[in-house]
C-alpha positions in Angstrom: -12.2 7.7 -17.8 -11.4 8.7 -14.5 -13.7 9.8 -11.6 -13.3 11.0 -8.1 -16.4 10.9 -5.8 -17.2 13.0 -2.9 -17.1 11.9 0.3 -18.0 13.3 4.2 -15.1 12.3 6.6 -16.2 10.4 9.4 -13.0 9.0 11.7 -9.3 9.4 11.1 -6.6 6.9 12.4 -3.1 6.2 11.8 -2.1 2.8 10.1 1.3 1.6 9.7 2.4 5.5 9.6 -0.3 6.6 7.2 -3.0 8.8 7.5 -6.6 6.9 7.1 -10.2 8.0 7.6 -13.3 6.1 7.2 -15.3 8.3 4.6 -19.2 7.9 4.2 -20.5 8.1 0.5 -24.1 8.4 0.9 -24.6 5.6 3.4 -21.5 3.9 2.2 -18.5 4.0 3.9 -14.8 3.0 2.9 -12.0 3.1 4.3 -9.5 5.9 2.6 -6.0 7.2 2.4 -5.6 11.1 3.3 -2.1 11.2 2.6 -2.4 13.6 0.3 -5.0 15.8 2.0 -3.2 15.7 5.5 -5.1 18.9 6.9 -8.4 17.2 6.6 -10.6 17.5 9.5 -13.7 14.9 10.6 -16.8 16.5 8.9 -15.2 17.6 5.9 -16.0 16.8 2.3 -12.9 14.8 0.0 -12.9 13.6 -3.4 -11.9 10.8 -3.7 -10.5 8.7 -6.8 -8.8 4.6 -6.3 -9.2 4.8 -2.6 -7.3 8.1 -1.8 -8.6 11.4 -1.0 -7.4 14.0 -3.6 -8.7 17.2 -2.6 -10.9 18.5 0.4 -13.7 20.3 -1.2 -17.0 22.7 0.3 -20.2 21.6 0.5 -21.3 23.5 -2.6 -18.6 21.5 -5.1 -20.3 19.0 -3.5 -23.3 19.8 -4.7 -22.7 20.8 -8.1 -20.9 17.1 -8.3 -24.3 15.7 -7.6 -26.3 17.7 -10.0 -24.2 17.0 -12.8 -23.8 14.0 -12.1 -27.5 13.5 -11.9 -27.7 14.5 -15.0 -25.1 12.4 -16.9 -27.1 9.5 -15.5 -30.2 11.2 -16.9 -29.5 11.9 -20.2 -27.7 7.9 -20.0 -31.3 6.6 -19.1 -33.2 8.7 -21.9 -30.3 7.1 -24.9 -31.0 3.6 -23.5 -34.8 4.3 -23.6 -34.5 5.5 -27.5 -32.9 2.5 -28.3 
C-alpha cells in the first residue's frame, strides 16, 4: 500500500538544479523534492509520498487526511484489543 502524507512547506532552495523545500510534518521536518509541484509557495500544504511532493493541497484536504486517518488507526487499536 501506498501513502502520501501532508505536509506544511517551510523553506525552498535549489540543489544541484532541483527544486527542494524543507517540509514540517507535525513537528517533523524532512527535506523534499517539489519538482513536480513547482508553483508551491512557503506556507502551503503538499502531500507527499517517497520523499517528493505530489500535489499541493488546502488546508481542509488536510484535515479530512487527519480525521480519516485518525480513524484507521482507531478502528487498528480496537482489532488488536479484541484479540
Amino acid at each position: 500500500m501506498c501513502l502520501a502524507i501532508p505536509g506544511r512547506v517551510e523553506s525552498l532552495e535549489q540543489q544541484d538544479g532541483m527544486l527542494m523545500g524543507r517540509v514540517d510534518f507535525n513537528g517533523i521536518n524532512k527535506m523534499v523534492c517539489l519538482a513536480y509541484v513547482p508553483e508551491v509557495q512557503i506556507g502551503q500544504q503538499v502531500m507527499v509520498h517517497a520523499g517528493f511532493a505530489i500535489q499541493i493541497v488546502d488546508e481542509e484536504e488536510v484535515r479530512q487526511f487527519h480525521q480519516l486517518w485518525q480513524q484507521v488507526l482507531d478502528h487498528t487499536s480496537d482489532r488488536r484489543q479484541e484479540r
